[in-house]
N, C-alpha and C positions, 0 to 999 in steps of 0.2 A: 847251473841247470835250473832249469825251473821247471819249473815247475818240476807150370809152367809149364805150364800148358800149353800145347800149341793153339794159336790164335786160332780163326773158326773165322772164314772170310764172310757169313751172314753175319754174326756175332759184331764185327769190326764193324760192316757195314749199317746195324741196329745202334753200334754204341757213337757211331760218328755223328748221328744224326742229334746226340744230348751235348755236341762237345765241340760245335762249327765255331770257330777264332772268329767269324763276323758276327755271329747272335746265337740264340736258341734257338733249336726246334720243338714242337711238340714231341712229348715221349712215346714212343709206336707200342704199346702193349703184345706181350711175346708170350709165348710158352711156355710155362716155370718148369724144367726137368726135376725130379724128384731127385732129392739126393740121397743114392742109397745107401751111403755108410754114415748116417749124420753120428751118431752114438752119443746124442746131446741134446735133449729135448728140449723146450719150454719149459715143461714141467719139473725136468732133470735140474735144471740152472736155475731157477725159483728155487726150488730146494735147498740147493747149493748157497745161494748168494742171497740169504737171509737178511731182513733190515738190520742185523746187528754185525754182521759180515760186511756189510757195505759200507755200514758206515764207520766200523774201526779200519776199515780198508787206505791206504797212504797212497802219496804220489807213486806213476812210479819209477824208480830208481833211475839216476843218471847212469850211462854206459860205465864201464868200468873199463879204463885204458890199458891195464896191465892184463886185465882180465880178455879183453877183445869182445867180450858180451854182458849183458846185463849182470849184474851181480844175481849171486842167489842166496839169500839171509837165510840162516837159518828161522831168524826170529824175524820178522819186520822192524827195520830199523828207518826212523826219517829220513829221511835225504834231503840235503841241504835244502832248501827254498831257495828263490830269487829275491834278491836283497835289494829293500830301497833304494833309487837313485841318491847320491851323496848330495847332489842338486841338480833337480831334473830343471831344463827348458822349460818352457810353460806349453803344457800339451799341443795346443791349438797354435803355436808360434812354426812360423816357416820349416822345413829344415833344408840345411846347404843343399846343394844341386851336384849331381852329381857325373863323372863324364859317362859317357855309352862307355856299354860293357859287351864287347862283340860279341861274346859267350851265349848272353839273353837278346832275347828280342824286345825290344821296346811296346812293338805294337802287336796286333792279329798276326799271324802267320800269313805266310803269302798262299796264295791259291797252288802256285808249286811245290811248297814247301806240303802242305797239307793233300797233295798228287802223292810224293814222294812218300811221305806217313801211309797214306791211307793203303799204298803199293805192297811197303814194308809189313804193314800190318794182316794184308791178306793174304802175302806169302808165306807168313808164320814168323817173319822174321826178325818179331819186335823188339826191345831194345827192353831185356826182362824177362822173355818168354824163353829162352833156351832150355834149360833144363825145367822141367816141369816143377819138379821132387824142390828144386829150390827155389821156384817163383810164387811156391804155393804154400812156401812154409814160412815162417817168423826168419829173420836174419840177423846178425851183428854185424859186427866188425869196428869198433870205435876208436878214434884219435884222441890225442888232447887237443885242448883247444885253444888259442894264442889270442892276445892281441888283437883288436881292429878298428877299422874308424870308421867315421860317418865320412860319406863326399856328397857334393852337390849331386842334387835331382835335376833332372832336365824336366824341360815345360809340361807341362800333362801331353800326353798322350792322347788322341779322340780312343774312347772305350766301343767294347763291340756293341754295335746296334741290336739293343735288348730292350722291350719292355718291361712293362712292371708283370712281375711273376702271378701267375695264377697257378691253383689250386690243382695238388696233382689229382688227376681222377683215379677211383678206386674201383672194386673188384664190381658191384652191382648198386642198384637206388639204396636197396635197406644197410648196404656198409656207411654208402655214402651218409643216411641221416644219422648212424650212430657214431663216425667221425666229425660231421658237423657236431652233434649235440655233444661229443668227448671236449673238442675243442676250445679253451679258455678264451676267453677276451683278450683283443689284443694287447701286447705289453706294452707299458709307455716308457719309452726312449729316455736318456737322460740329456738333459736341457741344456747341461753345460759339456761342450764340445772336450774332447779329449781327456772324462774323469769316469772311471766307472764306477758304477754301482748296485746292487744285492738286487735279483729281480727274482718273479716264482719262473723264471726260463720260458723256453717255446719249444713245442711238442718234438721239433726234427733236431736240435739238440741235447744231450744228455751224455749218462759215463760209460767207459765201456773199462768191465770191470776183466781183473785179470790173475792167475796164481801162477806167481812165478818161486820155484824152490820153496819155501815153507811161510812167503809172504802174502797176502791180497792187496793187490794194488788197483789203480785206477787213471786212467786220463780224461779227456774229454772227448768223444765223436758226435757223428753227425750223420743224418741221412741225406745220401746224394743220388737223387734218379738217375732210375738203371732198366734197362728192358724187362729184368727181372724182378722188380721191385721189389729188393732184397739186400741192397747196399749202404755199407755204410762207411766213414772217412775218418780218417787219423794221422797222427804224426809215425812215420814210422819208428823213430825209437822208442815210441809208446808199446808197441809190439813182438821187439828184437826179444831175442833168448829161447834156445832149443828148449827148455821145458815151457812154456807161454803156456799156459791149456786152462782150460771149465774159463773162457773166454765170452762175457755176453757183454748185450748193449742195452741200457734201462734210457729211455726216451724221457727227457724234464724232469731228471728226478733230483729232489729235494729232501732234508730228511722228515720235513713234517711230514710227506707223501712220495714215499720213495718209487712207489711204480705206477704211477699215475695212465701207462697204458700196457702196463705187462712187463715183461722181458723178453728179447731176443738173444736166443743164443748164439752163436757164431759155428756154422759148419764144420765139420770134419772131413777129410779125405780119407780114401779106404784106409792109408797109413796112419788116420787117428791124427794125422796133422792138422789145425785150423787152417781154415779156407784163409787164407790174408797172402794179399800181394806186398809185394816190397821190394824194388826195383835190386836186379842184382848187384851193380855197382855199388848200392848203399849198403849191401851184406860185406862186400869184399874190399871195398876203399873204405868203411865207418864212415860216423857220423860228424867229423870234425871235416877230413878230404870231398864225400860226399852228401855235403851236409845240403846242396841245392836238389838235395832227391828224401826228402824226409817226408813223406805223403806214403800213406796205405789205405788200402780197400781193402773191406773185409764184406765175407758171404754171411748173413741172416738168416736163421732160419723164420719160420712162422712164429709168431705167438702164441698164447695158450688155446686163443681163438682157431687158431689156422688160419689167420690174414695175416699176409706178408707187412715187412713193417711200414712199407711207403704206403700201402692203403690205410695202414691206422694214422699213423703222425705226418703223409706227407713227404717233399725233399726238394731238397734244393737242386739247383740247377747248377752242374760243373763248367766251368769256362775258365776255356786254356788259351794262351795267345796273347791274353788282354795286354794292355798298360800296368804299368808297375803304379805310376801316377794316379788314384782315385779320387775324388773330393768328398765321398761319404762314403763310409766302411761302417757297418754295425761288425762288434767283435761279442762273442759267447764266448763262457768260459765257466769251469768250475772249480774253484780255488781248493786247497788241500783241505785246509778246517774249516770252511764256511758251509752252512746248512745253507743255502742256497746259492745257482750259479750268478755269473755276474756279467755285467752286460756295457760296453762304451761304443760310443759312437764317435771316429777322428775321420783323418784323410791318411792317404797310405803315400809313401815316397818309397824313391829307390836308395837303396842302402849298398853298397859294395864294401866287402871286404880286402882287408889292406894285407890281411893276414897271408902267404902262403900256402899256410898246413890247413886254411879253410877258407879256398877261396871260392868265388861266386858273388852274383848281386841279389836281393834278397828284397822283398818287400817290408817294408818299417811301419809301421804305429806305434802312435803314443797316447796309451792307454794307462791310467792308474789302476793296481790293484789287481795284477795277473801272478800269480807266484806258481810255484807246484801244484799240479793238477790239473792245471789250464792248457796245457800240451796237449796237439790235436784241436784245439777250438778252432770253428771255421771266422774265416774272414769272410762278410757278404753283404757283395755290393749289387744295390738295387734290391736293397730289403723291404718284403712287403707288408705289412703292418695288417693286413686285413687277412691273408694269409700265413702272414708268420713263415715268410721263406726269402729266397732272395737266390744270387748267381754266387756260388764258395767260388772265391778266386785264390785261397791258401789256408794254408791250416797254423797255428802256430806251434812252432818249431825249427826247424832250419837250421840257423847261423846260431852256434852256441845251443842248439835243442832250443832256442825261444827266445833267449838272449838272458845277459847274466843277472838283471835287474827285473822289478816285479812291474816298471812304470815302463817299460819301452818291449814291444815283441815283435819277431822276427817273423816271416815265412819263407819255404820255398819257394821258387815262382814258378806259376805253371804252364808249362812250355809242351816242347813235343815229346820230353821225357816221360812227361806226366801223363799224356796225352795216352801213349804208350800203354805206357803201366794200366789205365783206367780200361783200354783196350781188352787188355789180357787178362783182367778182372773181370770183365762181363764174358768171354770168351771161356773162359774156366768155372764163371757160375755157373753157366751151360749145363758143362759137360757132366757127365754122369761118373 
């Protein structure tokens, strides 16, 4: 390891327009509904998740397969890390090719295929959304996990016609000059293809911290636009386990400056449950059988300010459909004990699993120096340097939660599962 609402056909129709398999759209500014059971404030999770809380905070916990859910320590105990390659490939060195994998789509979705979604999606009939009570709560259900190989990548893919990302817009002019004047200098990349290395991070990623049974733990998220600009992305076994709660997202955060733009806390439903998607398949088949569905959305509330968090830090742009095949990948990530997150720049190939009890094709990079913690970090291609964002096209996790080594990580690939899911996350942010 390493590291439901029913759909709302305006909703589908607001969230398709961030999520087209041929490019981006501009994000269409919507309505924020007040959520009236949040019982979690800004102020409330500040309190709670103190710089010394954060940072004794661990990875957290690999599923536990006898268990079917996250474990729940009495104490916090480490969880294993991901362990050096015994001899890694040389980052930047080809990897084998590998055959199609009828399961995933190589390219964009076809224009039918995305008929067909968008049909599903407005009739409620998403693939996720059926029971409410459990689309909208934290999930388990975990496997072990076996064996697998590398196979040959087939040729790159054309990627979907996207340019270079710009700046998400914010609530009015005076947010906007005090989000310009919040925002760092852009960060400089690392020069050697496929090594990473300790950077102060960028504003749309950070940890989202978490109390499960008598531990604090943490992964990595990220902000991804949403009509409600109020979303944010993770690995779903970052998430899993019926107690998950006092759930928030700290934006860049480092220990020499741990909340460089506040805290967000993560919503509540009337039941006191956090607002986080998590495809039903991955609750009920785990994370070894359903491991090509490890992607969550979770709902944010405001900040201390009362600005939602895409107007403070920004987001990236979600894209589904793409190529498995990228030629530049920026990866974020925040390792278990490093006072700052960590940052590599490779290419991404397609990876299929040889395994049975975990099968699927999976996006790869080869990245040094990802271990626990780094679960959830976006993958994003067409990173803008001037902006500090780009298109997530995975999160790490997937195959193996990230893969078993600290130099190679996995994602789900985002297809119309994901696509789905993302649906019935903005469709439920909605709702009241």
């Amino acid at each position: 390891m390493r590291r439901l609402l029913t759909v709302v056909t305006a909703a589908a129709a607001a969230a398709a327009a961030l999520i087209l398999p041929g490019g981006v759209l501009p994000v269409a500014r919507t309505e924020r509904a007040e959520a009236a059971s949040e019982h979690w404030s800004a102020r409330e999770a500040a309190a709670f998740w103190t710089e010394g809380r954060m940072a004794a905070a661990l990875p957290v916990p690999q599923p536990d397969p006898a268990a079917g859910t996250v474990p729940h320590a009495v104490a916090p105990a480490r969880p294993a890390a991901r362990s050096a390659a015994p001899a890694p490939s040389p980052a930047s060195a080809p990897s084998p090719a590998a055959p199609a994998d009828p399961a995933q789509p190589d390219g964009p979705v076809s224009p039918e295929a995305e008929a067909e979604a968008d049909a599903e999606a407005g009739a409620g009939v998403d693939a996720g959304a059926g029971d409410p009570a459990a689309t909208a709560s934290s999930a388990a259900g975990p496997g072990t996990t076996g064996p697998g190989g590398d196979t040959p990548a087939p040729p790159p893919a054309p990627e979907p016609a996207t340019g270079p990302a710009s700046p998400a817009p914010v609530s009015d002019p005076e947010s906007a000059r005090s989000a310009a004047s919040a925002k760092p200098a852009a960060a400089v990349l690392p020069a050697t293809t496929g090594v990473g290395q300790d950077f102060n991070g960028i504003p749309v990623v950070g940890r989202m911290f978490v109390m499960q049974g008598g531990g604090a733990y943490f992964c990595t998220a990220s902000v991804v636009s949403s009509p409600g600009r109020d979303m944010v992305l993770s690995a779903a076994h970052c998430l899993l386990g019926t107690d998950t709660r006092q759930v928030a997202f700290v934006p860049q955060y480092t220990r020499a400056n741990p909340r460089p733009y506040g805290l967000f806390p993560v919503l509540r439903d009337a039941a006191g449950r956090s607002k986080v998607w998590i495809a039903p398949r991955y609750r009920t088949d785990g994370p070894d059988r359903a491991a090509t569905l490890d992607v969550a959305f979770a709902q944010v509330g405001p900040g201390a300010d009362g600005l939602p968090v895409e107007d403070v830090v920004g987001g990236n742009r979600l894209v589904t459909g793409a190529a498995f095949n990228h030629s530049k990948v920026t990866l974020v990530g925040h390792p278990a004990s490093a006072a700052r997150p960590r940052v590599c720049v490779n290419r991404t190939t397609r990876f299929t699993s040889r395994d049975p009890k975990s099968p699927g094709s999976f996006l790869r990079i080869d990245c040094t120096g990802y271990p626990g913690g780094t679960s959830g970090g976006p993958f994003l291609a067409h990173y803008d340097t001037r902006t500090q964002t780009g298109d997530v096209i995975g999160v790490i996790g997937g195959w193996k939660t990230g893969g078993p080594t600290a130099d190679t990580s996995y994602s789900s690939y985002f297809g119309a599962e994901i696509r789905k899911l993302y649906r019935t996350a903005v469709a439920g942010a909605r709702a009241r």
